[in-house]
N, C-alpha and C positions, 0 to 999 in steps of 0.2 A: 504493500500500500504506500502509495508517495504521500504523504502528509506534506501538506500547507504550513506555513507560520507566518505570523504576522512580528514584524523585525522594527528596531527602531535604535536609526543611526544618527546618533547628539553629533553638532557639528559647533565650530565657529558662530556667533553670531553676524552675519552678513555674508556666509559661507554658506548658506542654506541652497540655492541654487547651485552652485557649483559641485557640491556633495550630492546631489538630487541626478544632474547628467549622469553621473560614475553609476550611480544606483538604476538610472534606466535605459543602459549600456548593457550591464547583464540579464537584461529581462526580467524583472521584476517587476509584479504586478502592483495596480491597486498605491499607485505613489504619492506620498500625500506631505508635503512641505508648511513645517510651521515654524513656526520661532527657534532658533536653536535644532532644531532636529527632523531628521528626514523619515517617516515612515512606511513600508511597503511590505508585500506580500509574496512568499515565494518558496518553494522545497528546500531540501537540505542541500541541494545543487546550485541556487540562490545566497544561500548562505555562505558557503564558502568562497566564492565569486566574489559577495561584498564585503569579505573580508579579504580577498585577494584585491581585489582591483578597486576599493576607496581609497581616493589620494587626500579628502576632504574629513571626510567622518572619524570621528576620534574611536567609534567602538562600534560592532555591532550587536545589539542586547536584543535577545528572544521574549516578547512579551506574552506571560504566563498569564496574567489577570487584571482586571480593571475593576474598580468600582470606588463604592463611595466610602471613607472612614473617617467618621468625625471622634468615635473613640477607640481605645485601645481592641476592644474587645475585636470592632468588627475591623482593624487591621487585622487581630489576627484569625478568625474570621476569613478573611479573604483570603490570607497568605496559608491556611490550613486549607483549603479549596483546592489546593493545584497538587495533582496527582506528583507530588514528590519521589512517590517508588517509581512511579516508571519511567523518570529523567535521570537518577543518581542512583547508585549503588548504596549499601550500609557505611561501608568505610570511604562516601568520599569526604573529602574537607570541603565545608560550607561557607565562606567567611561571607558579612551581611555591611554591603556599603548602602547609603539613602542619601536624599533629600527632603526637604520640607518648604516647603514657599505656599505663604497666605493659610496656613494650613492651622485646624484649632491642636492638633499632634505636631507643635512647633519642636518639641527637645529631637531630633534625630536621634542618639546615643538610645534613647528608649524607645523609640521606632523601631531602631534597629535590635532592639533584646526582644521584644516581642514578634518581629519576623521571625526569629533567629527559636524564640522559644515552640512557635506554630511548626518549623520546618521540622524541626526537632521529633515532637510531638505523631508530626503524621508519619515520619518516617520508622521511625519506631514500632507504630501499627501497620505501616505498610511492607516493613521487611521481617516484621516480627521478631524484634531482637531489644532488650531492655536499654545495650550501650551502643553507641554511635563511636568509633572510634576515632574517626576523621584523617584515618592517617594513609587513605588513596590519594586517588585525582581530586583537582580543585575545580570546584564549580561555585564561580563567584556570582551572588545574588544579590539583582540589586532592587531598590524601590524606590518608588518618586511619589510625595505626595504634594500637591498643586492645589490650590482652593479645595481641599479636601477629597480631590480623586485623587485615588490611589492605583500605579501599577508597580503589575512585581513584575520580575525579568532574570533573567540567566544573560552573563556577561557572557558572549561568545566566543572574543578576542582574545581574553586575559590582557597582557601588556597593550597600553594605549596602540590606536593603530597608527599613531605620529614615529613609532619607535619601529622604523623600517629594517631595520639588523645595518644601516651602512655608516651612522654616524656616532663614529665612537671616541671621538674628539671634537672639543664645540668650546670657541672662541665665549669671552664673556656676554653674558644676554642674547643667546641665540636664536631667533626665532623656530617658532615648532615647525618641523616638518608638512604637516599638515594645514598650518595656513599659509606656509609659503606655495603649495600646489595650490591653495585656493586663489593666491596671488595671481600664479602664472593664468591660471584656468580663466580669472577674469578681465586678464589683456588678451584675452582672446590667441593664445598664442598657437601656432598649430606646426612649427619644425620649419617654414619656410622663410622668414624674415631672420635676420640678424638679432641675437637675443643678447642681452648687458644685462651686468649686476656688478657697477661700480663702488660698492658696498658689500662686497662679497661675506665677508667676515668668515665663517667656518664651510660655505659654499652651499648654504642648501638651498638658496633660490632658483641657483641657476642647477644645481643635482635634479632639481625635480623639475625644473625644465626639458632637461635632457630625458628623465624618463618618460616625461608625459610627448616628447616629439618622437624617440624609440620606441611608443608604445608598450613601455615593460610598466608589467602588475609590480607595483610598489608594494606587496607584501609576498613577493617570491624567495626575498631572504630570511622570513622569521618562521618563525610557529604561533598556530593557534591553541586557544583553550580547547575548542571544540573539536579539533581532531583527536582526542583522546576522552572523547566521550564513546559509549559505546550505541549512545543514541543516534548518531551518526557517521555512514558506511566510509571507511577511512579511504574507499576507493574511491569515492565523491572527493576527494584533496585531490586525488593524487592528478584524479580524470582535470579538475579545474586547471592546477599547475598545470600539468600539458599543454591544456588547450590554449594556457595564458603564456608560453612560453613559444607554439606554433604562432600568437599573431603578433610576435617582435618582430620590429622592422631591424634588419642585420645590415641591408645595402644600399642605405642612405649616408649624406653627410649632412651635415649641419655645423650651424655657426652660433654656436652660445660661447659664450668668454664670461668669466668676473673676477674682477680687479679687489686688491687692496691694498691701501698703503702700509698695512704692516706684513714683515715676511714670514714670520710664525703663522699668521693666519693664511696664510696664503697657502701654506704647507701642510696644514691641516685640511686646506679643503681641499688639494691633491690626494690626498690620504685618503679621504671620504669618497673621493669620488673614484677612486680603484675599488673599494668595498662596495660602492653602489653598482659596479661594471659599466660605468659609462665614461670614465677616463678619458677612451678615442672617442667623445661623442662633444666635449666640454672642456676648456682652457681655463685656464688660471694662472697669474698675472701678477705680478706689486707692481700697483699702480696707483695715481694720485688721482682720485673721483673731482679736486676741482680743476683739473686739466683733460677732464673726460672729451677725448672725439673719438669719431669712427666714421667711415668712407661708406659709402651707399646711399643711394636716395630712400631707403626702406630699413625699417627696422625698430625694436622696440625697449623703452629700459623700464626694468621691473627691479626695485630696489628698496632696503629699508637702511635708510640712513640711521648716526647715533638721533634719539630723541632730547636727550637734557632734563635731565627728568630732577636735577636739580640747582639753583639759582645759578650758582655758576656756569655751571655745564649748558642750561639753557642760551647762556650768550656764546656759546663756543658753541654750539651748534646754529645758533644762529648766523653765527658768521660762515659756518660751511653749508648751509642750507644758499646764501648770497650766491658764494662762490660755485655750486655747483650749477646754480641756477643761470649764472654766466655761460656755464660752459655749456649745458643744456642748451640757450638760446644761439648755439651756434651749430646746431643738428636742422638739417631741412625742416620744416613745417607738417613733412608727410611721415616719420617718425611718431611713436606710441611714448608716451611715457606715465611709470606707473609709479606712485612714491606714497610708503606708508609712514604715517607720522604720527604721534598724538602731541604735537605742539601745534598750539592751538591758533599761533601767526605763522605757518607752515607758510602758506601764502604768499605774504605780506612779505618776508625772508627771501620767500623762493624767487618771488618778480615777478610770477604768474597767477593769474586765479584760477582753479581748477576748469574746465570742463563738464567733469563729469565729478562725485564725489561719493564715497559707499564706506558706510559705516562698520569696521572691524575691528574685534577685540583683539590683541595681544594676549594673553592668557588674563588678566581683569583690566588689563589696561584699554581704555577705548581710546580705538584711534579713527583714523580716516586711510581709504586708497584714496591719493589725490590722481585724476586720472587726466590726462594730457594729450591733446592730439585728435585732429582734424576730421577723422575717420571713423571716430569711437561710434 
């Protein structure tokens, strides 16, 4: 019997579209986009798909149940509801992460003891054993409670899906992997124009650049939770890998570069981008971002400059925010450019007013893509 699930992939706030393409790339039904998170419908062949080929989505989590919980009881209640024995063995390890927003079950920490004590409970009658020992596989459960709906879930991913197996050195304040694919993803960028990242720092802008123009599944170097469940056929990995490995493009070139003015960094994202496999696909460079050119009438720069995130440091970056912005206006007019900031005279700095402008978090930090160019 092929069993259906119904899946839900938290992404970036402003990443919502972007994570939402990747999800209806592999066929997934029933797609439905809302704040933060992308939801849809699809077999266990779906699943490991969105867990192979999300370059946006930070996890994908199996939703077990919904409904309403204003108290304890009918939290647990709900969370007693879901056929526990026939997802998890006796000895697996269960650990119970949550949220709470607008919700009258505001403590989490007790949200999370009363999940934890329901799960307990059923499984115990379902495998018919007094002690749970926990010392299998881990099947991490999570719950969200929201103006008092409540859903439960199975983490599918285990480790974030930002944690691709290639970046194992990361200059200071690195941005996540996963919102720099949502970066590239929303300059539109598709392997055929000249791609920059004059701010390179540990190289992952321009890494997932290169994979999203290679066409390679950005989780072909890790492992899942899920494939060590026994709920699903481990031939479903293997079949996805293949198939995600038959549509890399091998006999292409392409033109991504990114620069930095320090050479430790620069070295580091040489390093990363061997561990990514795309090394022959992406250059790296020490280079001065406010003496930035490049030759062509085409081409686009996707890049997060330092922000300044304190009194001083804001006027040093404001002075390189000037000078980059110089060197910017000396790129053709038919050129893309993309700059993520959370200074809030990014602007006024840069010499330009945005274009276009889309609101994204840094992990709580809200910023802006300032987006630039003619063509957007």
């Amino acid at each position: 019997m092929n069993l259906e699930y119904r899946m839900i992939a938290p992404c970036y706030f402003g990443a919502e579209s972007a994570a939402a393409f990747d999800i209806r790339r592999i066929g997934a039904k029933d797609v439905t986009v809302t704040d933060g998170r992308v939801a849809f419908t699809g077999g266990a062949g779906v699943l490991a798909a969105a867990n192979l080929h999300s370059r946006c989505a930070e996890r994908i989590l199996l939703l077990l149940k919904t409904g309403r919980a204003e108290t304890f009881d009918a939290l647990f209640d709900l969370a007693y509801s879901v056929p526990w024995e026939e997802l998890m063995p006796a000895d697996a390890a269960f650990p119970v992460k949550g949220s709470s927003l607008s919700s009258q079950l505001s403590s989490v920490p007790a949200c999370q003891s009363i999940v934890k004590k329901a799960v307990v409970e059923r499984l115990k009658k379902g495998h018919r054993v007094q002690v749970l020992p926990e010392s299998g596989g881990e099947y991490r459960i999570r719950f969200s409670l929201r103006k008092n709906e409540a859903e439960i879930m199975l983490d599918t991913s285990g480790e974030g899906l930002h944690k691709r197996g290639y970046r194992k050195n990361a200059t200071l304040a690195p941005i996540k992997e996963t919102l720099a694919a949502a970066m590239v993803k929303l300059s539109h960028y598709n392997g055929r124009d000249p791609f920059c990242d004059p701010f390179c720092g540990s190289g992952t802008i321009a890494i997932e650049a290169a994979l999203i123009a290679r066409n390679r599944a950005p989780g072909l170097n890790r492992s899942f939770a899920a494939q060590h469940w026994a709920m699903v056929d481990k031939r479903i990995w293997l079949d996805a890998a293949d198939e995600a490995m038959d549509n890399e493009f091998h006999d292409k070139t392409y033109e991504i570069w990114g620069g930095d003015i320090d050479p430790h960094a620069v070295e580091i994202a040489r390093h990363n981008a061997e561990l990514a496999e795309v090394d022959d696909t992406v250059r790296f460079e020490v280079d001065d971002a406010t003496r930035f050119h490049w030759g062509g009438q085409y081409g686009r720069v996707v890049t997060n400059p330092p922000y300044g995130e304190r009194l001083l440091e804001q006027k040093e970056a404001e002075e390189l925010y000037r000078a980059f912005g110089r060197a910017i206006d000396k790129l053709p007019e038919t050129w893309r450019v993309y700059v993520l900031s959370s200074h809030t005279e990014f602007e006024r700095c840069f010499g330009r007013t945005a274009d276009k402008k889309r609101k994204l978090y840094n992990g709580m930090l809200k910023c802006d893509l300032f987006m630039y160019g003619k063509r957007l």
